[in-house]
C-alpha positions as CSV (number, residue, x, y, z in Angstrom):
1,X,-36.6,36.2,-10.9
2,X,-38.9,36.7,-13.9
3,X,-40.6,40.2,-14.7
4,X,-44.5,40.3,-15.7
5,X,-45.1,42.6,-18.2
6,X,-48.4,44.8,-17.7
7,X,-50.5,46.4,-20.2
8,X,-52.7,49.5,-19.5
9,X,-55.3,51.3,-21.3
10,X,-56.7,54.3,-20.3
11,X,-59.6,54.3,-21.8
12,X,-61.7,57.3,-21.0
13,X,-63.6,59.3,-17.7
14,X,-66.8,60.7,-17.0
15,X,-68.5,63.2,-15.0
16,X,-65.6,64.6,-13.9
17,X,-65.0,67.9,-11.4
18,X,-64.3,71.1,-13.9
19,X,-61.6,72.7,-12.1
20,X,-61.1,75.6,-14.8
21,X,-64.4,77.1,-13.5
22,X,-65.1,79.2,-16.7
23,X,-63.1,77.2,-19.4
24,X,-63.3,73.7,-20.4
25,X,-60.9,71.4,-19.6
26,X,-57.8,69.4,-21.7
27,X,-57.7,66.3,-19.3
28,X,-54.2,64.0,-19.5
29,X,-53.4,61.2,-17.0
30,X,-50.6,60.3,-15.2
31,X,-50.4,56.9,-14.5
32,X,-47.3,55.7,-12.0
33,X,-46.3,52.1,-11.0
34,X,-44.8,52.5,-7.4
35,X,-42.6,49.3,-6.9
36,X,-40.4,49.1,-4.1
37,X,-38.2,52.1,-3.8
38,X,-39.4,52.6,-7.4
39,X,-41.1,54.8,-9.3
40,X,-41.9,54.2,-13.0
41,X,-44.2,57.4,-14.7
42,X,-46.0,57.2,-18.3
43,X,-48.2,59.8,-19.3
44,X,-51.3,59.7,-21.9
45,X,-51.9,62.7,-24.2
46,X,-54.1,65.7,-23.8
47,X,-57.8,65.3,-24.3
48,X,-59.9,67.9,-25.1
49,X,-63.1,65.7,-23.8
50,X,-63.8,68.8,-20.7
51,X,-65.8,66.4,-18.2
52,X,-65.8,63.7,-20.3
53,X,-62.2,62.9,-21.9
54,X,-61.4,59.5,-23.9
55,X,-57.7,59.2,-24.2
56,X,-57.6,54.8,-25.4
57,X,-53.9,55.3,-24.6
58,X,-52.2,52.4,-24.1
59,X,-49.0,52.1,-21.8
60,X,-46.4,49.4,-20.5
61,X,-44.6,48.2,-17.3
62,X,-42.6,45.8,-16.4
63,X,-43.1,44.5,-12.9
64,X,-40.6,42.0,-10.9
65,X,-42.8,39.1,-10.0
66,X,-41.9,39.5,-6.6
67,X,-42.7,42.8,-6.5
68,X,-46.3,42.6,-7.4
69,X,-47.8,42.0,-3.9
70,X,-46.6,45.3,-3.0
71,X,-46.6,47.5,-5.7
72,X,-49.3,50.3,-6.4
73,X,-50.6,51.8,-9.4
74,X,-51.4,55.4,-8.9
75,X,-53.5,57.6,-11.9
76,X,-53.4,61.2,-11.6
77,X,-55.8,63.0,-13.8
78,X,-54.5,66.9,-14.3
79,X,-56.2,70.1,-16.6
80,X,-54.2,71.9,-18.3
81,X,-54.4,75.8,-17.2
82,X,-52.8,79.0,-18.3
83,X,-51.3,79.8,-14.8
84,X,-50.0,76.0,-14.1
85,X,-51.8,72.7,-14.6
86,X,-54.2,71.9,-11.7
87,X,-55.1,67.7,-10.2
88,X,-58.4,67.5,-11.1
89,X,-58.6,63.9,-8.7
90,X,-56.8,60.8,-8.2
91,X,-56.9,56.8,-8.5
92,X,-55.1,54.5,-6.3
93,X,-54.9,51.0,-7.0
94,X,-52.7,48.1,-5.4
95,X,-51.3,45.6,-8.3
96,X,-52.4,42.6,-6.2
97,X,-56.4,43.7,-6.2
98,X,-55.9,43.6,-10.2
99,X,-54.1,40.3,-10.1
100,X,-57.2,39.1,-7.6
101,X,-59.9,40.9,-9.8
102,X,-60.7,37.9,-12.1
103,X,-58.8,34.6,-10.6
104,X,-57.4,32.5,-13.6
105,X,-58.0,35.4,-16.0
106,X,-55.5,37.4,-15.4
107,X,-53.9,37.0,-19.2
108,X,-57.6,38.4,-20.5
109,X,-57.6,42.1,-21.1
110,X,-60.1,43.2,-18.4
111,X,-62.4,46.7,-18.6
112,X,-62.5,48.2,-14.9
113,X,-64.2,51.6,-13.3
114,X,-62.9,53.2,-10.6
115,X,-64.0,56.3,-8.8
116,X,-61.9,59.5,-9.2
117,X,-61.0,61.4,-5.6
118,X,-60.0,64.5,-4.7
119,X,-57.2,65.0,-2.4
120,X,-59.8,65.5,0.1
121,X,-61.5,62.1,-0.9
122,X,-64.1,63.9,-2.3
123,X,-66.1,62.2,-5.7
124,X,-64.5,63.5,-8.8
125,X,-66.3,61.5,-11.5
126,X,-65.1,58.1,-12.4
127,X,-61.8,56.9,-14.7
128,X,-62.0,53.6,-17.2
129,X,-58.8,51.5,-18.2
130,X,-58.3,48.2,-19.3
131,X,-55.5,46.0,-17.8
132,X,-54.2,42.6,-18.7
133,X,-50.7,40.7,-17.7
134,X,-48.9,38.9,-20.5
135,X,-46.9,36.3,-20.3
136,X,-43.6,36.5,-17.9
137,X,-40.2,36.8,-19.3
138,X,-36.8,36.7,-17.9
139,X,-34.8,39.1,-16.5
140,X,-33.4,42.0,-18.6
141,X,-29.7,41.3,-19.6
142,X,-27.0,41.7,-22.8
143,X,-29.0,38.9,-25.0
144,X,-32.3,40.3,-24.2
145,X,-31.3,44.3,-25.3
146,X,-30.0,42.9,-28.8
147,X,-32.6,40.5,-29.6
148,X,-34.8,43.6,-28.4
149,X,-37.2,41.3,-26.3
150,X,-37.2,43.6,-23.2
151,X,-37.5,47.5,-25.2
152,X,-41.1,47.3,-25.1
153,X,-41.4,47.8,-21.6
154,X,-40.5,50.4,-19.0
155,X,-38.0,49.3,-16.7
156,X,-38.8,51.2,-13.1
157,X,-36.4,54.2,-12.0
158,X,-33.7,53.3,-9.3
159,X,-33.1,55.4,-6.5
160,X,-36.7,57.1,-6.2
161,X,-37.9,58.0,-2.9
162,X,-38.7,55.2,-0.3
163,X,-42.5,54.0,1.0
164,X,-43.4,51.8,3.6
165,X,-44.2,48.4,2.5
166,X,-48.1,47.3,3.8
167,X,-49.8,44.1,3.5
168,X,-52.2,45.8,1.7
169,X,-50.7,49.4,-0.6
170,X,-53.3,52.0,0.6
171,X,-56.6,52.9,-1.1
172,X,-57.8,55.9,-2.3
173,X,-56.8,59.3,-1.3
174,X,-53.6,60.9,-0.8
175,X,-53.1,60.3,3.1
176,X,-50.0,58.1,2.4
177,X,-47.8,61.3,0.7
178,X,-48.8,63.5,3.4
179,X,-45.8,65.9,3.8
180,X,-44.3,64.6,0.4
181,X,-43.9,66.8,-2.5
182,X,-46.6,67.2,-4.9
183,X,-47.6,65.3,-7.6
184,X,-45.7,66.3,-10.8
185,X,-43.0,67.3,-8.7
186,X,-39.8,65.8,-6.9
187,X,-42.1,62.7,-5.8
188,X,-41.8,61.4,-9.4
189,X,-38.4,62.0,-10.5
190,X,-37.7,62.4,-13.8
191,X,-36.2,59.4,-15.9
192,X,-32.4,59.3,-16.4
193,X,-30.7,58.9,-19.2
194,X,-27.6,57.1,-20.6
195,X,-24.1,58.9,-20.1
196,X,-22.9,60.1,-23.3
197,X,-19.6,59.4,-23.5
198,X,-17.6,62.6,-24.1
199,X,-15.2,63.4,-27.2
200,X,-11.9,62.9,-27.2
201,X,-9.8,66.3,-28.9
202,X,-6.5,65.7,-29.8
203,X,-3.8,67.9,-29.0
204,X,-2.5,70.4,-31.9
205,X,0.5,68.5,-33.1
206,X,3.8,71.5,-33.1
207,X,5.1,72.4,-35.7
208,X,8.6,71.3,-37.1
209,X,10.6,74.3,-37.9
């Protein structure tokens, strides 16, 4: 099965909630493809915008095409704060509504606004990105990691936590992680890396006498 390879920029937001109360703001997103059993996370940089951060960050994913009828993207926008950063509001989007956006222009970059919600549901400002699917390639394999043809792209995390599969991903809000750990937290684990191979020490060789 091929994988489509999806570009995102997050471009900027605007009129969003201050939720420092008497400092301005240092705004980063979060930006997680849920696919399956899943979970692939990219974060943009830190902008020091207050209400009205641009980040033009651009980041990758690489999405099974069979996967993309149920997969979700999900943008987390967070301040940064002394005592512990704080979700300022989220962004829930299924794959498939991007894929349906523009019929037959799904290769063309396209600029989309969505509005920002609280956990509550409540208006948070609104959140800009651009998204556009390139052209599909094959499955990851030996050939493909030493021509480097597949290192451009995040491949999704194994073993993440499991969500019901939908006709239709939810929408907005966080209603479908009630009782789940927070955002930033055990939800999303943290990427794995390779196994180092450990060194092999030699014995001390004894003496002749």
């Amino acid at each position: 099965m091929d994988n489509c390879p999806l570009d995102i920029t997050v471009i900027s937001a605007s009129g969003l909630k201050n939720v420092n109360l008497f400092m301005k703001m240092g705004v980063y997103v979060v930006v997680s493809l849920i696919s399956g059993n899943s979970v692939t996370k990219q974060q943009t940089h830190v902008s020091k915008g207050n209400k009205n951060p641009m980040w033009s960050h651009r980041i990758k994913f690489l999405i099974e095409e069979s996967a993309t009828q149920n997969s979700t993207l999900i943008f987390i926008l967070r301040s940064r704060r002394v005592l512990g950063d704080r979700i300022i509001g989220e962004v829930s989007i299924p794959v498939r509504e991007l894929l349906e956006c523009v019929p037959g222009s799904e290769t063309k970059e396209q600029v989309v606004e969505y509005q920002v919600r609280s956990i509550r549901g409540k208006a948070r400002g609104s959140l800009t990105f651009s998204h556009k699917f390139k052209e599909k390639i094959p499955p990851r394999n030996n050939n493909n990691i030493q021509n480097g043809t597949a290192n451009a792209y995040v491949m999704p995390q194994q073993g993440g936590p499991s969500y019901p599969q939908a006709p239709y991903p939810p929408a907005q809000g966080y209603n479908a992680y009630q009782g789940q750990p927070q955002y930033g937290g055990a939800l999303y684990p943290q990427p794995y890396g390779y196994n180092q191979p450990q060194p092999t020490v030699a014995a001390p060789s004894k003496s002749k006498e």
